[in-house]
N, C-alpha and C positions, 0 to 999 in steps of 0.2 A: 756191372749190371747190364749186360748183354742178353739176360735170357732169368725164367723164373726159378731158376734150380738151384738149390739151398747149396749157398757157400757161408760157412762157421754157422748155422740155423737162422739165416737169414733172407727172410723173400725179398726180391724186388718189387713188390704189393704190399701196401700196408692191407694189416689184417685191417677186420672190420670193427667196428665200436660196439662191444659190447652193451653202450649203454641205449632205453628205450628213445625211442624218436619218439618226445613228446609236441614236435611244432602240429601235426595232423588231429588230435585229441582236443588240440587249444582252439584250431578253426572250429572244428565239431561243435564243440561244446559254445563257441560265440555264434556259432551260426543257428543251434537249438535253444539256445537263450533267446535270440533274435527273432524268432520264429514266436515262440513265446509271449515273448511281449508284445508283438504286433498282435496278435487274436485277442491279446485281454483288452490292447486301447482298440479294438474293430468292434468287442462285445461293447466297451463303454461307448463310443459313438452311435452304434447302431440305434434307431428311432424303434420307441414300442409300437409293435406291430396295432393297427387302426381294429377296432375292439367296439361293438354295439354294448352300450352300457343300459338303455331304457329305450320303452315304446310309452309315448303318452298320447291316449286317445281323447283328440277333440271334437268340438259341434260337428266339423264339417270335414275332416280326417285323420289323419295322423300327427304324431309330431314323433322324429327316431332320433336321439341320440348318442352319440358316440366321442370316441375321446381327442379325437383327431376327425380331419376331412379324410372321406374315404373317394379311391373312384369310384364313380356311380357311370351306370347304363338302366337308361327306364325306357319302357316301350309300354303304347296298349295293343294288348293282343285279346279280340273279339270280344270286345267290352270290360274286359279286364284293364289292371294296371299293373304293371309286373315291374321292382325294381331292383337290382343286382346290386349290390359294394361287396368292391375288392376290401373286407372286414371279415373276422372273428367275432361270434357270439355262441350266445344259445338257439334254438330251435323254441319260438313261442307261437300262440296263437289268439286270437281276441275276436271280439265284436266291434261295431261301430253301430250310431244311428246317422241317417242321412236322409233329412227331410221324412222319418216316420219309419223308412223300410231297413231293415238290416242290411250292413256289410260288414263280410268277413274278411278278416286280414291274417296272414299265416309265414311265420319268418321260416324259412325251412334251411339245411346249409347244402352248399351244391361244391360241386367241383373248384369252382371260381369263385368261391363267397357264401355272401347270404345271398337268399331270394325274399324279396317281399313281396306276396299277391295281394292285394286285395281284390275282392270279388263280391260283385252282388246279382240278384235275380235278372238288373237289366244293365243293359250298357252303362259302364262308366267311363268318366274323362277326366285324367288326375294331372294336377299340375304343381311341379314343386320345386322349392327354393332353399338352399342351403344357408346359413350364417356362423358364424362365430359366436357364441353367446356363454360367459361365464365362464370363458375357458378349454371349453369344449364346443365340438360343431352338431348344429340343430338342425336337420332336412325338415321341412314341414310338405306334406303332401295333403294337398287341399282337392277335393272328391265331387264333383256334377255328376247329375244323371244328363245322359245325353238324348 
């Protein structure tokens, strides 16, 4: 066995095995199973996305409901009160009274959320307070003329 040249039809290589290399097919297949099942228990974990369920209009503003706490950013800008949640809803709009005069409230959906304005003929000053109430979270935004 000094060299590769057929002495009686005999290599000094064995040939090769005919049969399929299945060890490659078996990682495959445990590593797409594995893959698999992590997306189904990431969907089961994952929290439902924060969702405006109701607007309920009182004496002296609003009250917004939703199914979870959302982030909130409020600001007043030039008598307005304008407040953002990182949420999903619908696009509404309503009335208010405040002390005799109308104000308008308008949820509209932006880039980043909702927007909620309200807005009326003169300055306002809103101030508001989130809770837990019945399982769901309750912002109430309470409305002065300034």
């Amino acid at each position: 066995m000094h060299g590769s040249e057929h002495k009686d039809g005999v290599h000094s290589t064995p040939e090769e095995d005919p049969r399929p290399k299945l060890w490659p097919r078996v990682l495959g297949s445990i590593a797409i199973i594995g893959f698999m099942i992590g997306l189904m228990i990431g969907r089961l974990t994952t929290p439902d996305p924060v969702a405006l369920q109701q607007i309920e209009v009182l004496q002296d503003g609003v009250a917004v409901w939703f199914n979870r706490e959302p982030q909130l950013h409020g600001e007043h800008i030039d008598g307005a009160v304008a407040l953002l949640f990182n949420a999903q809803g619908q696009a509404q709009h309503g009335e208010l009274k405040l002390n005799g005069k109308d104000v308008r409230w308008r949820v509209q959906r932006s880039d980043k959320g909702l927007l909620l304005n309200l807005l009326a003929a003169r300055p306002l000053h809103g101030q508001w307070r989130g809770a837990t109430q019945d399982g769901r979270w309750r912002l109430e935004v309470s409305l002065r003329e300034e």
